[in-house]
C-alpha positions in Angstrom: 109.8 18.8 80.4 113.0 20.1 81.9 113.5 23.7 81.9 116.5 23.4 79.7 114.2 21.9 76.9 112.5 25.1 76.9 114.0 27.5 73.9 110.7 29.4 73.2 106.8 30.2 74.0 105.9 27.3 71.6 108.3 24.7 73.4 106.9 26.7 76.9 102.7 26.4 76.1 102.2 22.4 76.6 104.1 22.5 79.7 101.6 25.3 80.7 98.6 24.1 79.4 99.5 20.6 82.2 100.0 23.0 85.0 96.7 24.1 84.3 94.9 21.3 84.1 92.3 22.0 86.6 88.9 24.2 85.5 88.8 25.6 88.7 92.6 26.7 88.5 91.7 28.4 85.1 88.4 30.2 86.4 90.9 31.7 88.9 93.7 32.8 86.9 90.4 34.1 84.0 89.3 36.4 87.1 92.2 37.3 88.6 93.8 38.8 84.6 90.5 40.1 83.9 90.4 42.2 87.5 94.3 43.2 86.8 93.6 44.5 83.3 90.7 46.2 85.0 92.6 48.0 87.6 95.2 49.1 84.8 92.5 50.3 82.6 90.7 52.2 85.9 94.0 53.8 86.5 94.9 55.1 83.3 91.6 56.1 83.1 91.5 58.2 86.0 94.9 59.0 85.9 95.8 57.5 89.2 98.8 55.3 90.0 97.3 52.9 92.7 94.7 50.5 90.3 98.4 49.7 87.9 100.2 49.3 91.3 97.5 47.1 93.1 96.6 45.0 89.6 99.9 42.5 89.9 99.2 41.5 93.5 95.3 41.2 92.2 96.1 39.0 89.2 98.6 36.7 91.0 96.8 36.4 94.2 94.2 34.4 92.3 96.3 32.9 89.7 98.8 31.4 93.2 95.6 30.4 95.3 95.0 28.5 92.0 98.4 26.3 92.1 99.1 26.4 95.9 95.6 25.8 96.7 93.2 24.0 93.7 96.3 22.6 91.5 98.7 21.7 93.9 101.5 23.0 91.9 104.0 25.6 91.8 103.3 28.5 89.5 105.2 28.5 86.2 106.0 32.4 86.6 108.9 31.5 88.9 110.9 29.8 86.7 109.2 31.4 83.4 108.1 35.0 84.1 108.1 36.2 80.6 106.6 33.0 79.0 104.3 33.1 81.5 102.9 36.2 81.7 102.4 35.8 77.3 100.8 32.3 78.1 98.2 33.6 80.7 97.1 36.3 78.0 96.8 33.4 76.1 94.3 31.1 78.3 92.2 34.3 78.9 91.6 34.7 75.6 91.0 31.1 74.8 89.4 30.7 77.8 86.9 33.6 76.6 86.7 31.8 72.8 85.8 28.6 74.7 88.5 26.7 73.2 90.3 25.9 76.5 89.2 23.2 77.7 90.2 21.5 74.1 94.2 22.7 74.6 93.9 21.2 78.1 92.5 17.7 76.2 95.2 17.9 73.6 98.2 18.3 75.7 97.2 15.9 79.0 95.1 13.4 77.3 97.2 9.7 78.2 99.3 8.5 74.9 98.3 5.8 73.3 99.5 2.6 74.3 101.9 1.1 72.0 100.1 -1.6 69.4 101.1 -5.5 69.7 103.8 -6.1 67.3 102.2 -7.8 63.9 104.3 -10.8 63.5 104.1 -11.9 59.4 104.8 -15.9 59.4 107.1 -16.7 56.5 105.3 -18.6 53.4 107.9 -21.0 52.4 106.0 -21.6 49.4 106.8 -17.6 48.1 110.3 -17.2 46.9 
C-alpha cells in the first residue's frame, strides 16, 4: 500500500497488521508497550520525571529490535508516527484478548486464486 493510499487509521491497520506478521515481532512490541506504560505509571506514581522520560526509548527499543532484527522491516512509526503509536495500543490489547493472531490471518492470508472461467456451450435447439 503506498503511503498516499493512507487517508485514516482504518486504511493505516492492514498495512500494520503485515508489518507484523511475525509472533515473535508481536511478543516484543507486547513487552516493550507494557514496560513503557509501566515506567509512565511508576513515575506518575512517584512523582518523578525519569520512568515517563526513559519509557519511549523502553517501548521502541523492543518494538525496533522487532523489525530490524526478527521482521526484517522498517518500523511503520517513521513514516506513520501517530497511526502508529494508536495501532500498537491496538495489538496490545488484542494481543492480550488473544485475538491477534486472527487479524494477522485475515490480513496476510494469500487471495484466492481466480476460478477457471465457466464456459456455457450454446444449445441451438433453445431459441
Amino acid at each position: 500500500m503506498a503511503d498516499d493510499d493512507i487517508k485514516s487509521f482504518e486504511d493505516f491497520w492492514p498495512h500494520y497488521v503485515r508489518a507484523h506478521a511475525n509472533k515473535t515481532n508481536r511478543r516484543l512490541h507486547f513487552a516493550g508497550t507494557t514496560a513503557a506504560m509501566a515506567l509512565v505509571a511508576g513515575g506518575v506514581l512517584t512523582r518523578r520525571i525519569w520512568p515517563i522520560l526513559v519509557a519511549p526509548v523502553v517501548g521502541y527499543g523492543f518494538a525496533w529490535v522487532g523489525h530490524f532484527f526478527v521482521e526484517g522491516n522498517i518500523p511503520a512509526t517513521f513514516g506513520h508516527p501517530l497511526y502508529s503509536l494508536k495501532a500498537d495500543f491496538v495489538m496490545w490489547k488484542k494481543i492480550l484478548e488473544g485475538s491477534m493472531d486472527g487479524e494477522v490471518e485475515k490480513y496476510t492470508r494469500s487471495a484466492p486464486e481466480p476460478a477457471e472461467p465457466v464456459h456455457i456451450a450454446a444449445d441451438p435447439t433453445i431459441n
